[in-house]
C-alpha positions, 0 to 999 in steps of 0.5 A, spaced: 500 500 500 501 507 498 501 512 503 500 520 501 500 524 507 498 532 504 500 538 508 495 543 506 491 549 508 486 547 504 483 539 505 476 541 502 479 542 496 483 536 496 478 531 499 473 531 494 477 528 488 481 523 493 474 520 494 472 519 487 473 515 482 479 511 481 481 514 487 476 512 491 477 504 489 484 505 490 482 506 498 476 501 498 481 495 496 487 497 501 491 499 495 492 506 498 491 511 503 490 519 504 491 523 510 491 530 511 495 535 515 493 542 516 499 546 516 495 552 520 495 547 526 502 549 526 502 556 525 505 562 530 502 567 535 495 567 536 492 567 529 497 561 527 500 565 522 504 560 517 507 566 512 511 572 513 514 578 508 520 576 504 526 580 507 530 585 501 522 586 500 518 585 495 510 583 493 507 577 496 508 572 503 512 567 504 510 560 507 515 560 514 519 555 515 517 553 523 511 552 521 511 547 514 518 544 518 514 542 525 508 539 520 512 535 517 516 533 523 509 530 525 509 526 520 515 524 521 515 522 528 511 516 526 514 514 520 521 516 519 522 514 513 516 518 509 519 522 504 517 529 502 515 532 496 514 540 493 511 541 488 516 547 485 518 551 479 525 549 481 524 542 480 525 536 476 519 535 470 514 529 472 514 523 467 511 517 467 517 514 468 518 518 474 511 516 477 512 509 475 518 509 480 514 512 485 510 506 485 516 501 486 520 504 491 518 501 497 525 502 501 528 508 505 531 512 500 539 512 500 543 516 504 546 523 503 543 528 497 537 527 495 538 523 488 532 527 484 536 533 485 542 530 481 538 529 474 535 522 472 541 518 470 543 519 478 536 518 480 535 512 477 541 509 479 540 510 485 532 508 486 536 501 482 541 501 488 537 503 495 536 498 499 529 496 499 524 493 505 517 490 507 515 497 509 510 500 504 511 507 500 509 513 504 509 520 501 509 527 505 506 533 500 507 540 502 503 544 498 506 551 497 501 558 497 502 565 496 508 567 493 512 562 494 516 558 500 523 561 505 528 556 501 531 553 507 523 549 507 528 545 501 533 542 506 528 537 509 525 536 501 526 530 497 523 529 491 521 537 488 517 536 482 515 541 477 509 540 473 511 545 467 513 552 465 506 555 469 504 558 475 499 555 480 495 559 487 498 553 490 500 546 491 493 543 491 492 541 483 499 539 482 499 534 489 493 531 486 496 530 480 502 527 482 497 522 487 493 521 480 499 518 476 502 514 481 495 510 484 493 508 477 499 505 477 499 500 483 496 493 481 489 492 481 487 499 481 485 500 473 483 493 473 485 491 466 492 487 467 496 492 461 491 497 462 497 502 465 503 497 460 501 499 453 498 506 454 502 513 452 508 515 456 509 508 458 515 507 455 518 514 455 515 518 449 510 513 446 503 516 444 498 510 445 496 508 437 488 511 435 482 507 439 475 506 437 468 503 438 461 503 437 457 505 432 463 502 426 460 508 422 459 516 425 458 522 422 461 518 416 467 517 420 468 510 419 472 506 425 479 502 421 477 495 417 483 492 420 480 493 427 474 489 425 477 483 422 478 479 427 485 479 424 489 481 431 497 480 428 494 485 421 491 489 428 497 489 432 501 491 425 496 497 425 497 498 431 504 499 432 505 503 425 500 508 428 503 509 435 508 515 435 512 519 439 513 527 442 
């Protein structure tokens, strides 16, 4: 089973997706587990303040660092081998491939810097090499807000996931998006057995080959005859000649 444990302001915005769909079947089988930190728990002074202005000035408020570090030392308490991620500019482009590594390692990850920030080659020699155990993944994500986070929160990150060249109000989305990719892959959840194998991105750039169903005729549009032969190695050809690449 896969843990996520999401430290978060906003859990209301998170809650209704997580017990939906896929999401949901995930949890009803034991598959996966969600857990929500509010981060205002942990905040400071009698308004529990989790922000405070940059200093050299600037616009906007920064999450501080006593807060978002006590919150995650929560976590940690119980489970010190949970690893934190951050959704964050600054970090490494999710892939499949990356979410499918999440998936497979169930060990503590290895010690010394964390091997994300070392680019894909090192971190996959590493995730290939650490020691792996019985224990099941647990993943902590902090979900950033406002204007962005005091640098030193980086210190006790392992993972920081970038979600492309855009900017979001928060870490919410990007946190959903991770927990989406890396749950559709854990056995069982998708129900068909190569549902999650044959499927775009699943070996590095590949796009799926076209799809159809019925009616065999719509709108003039008429579904490929090969597809309704019968004939599954001229279908495979097909297949194959029509799946691509980015």
């Amino acid at each position: 089973m896969i843990k996520f444990t999401i430290i978060t302001l906003f859990r209301e915005a998170l809650e209704p997706y997580l017990k939906t769909s896929m999401m949901w079947k995930a949890t009803e089988k034991g598959l996966a587990e969600f857990d929500f930190v509010n981060l205002r728990d942990f905040g400071l002074g009698p308004h529990k303040s989790v922000d405070d202005a940059p200093y050299g000035g600037g616009d906007g408020m920064l999450l501080r660092c006593e807060p978002v570090f006590a919150a995650i030392e929560s976590v940690k308490a119980t489970d010190p081998e949970a690893k934190v991620i951050l959704p964050t500019p600054v970090g490494e482009i999710w892939t499949q491939k990356m979410a499918r590594e999440f998936v497979s390692c169930s060990g503590p990850r290895p010690a010394g810097p964390s091997p994300w920030a070392a680019g894909a080659n090192s971190r996959a020699a590493a995730l290939r090499n650490a020691p792996k155990q019985d224990t099941n993944p647990h993943y902590i994500i902090l979900c950033p807000h406002y204007e962005g986070y005091d640098e030193r929160i980086l210190s006790i990150v392992d993972y920081k996931i970038s979600l492309g060249k855009y900017v979001l109000t928060g870490g919410e989305l990007p946190a959903l998006i991770i927990i989406d990719s890396v749950v559709r892959l854990i056995p069982g959840v998708l129900g068909g057995e190569q549902s999650a194998e044959i499927e775009s991105f699943s070996d590095g750039d590949n796009l799926e080959y076209p799809q159809y169903t019925r009616p065999e005729e719509f709108r003039g549009m008429k579904v490929p005859e090969v597809l309704l032969s019968g004939n599954h190695g001229e279908i495979a050809k097909w297949r194959e000649e029509h799946s691509g690449t980015v």
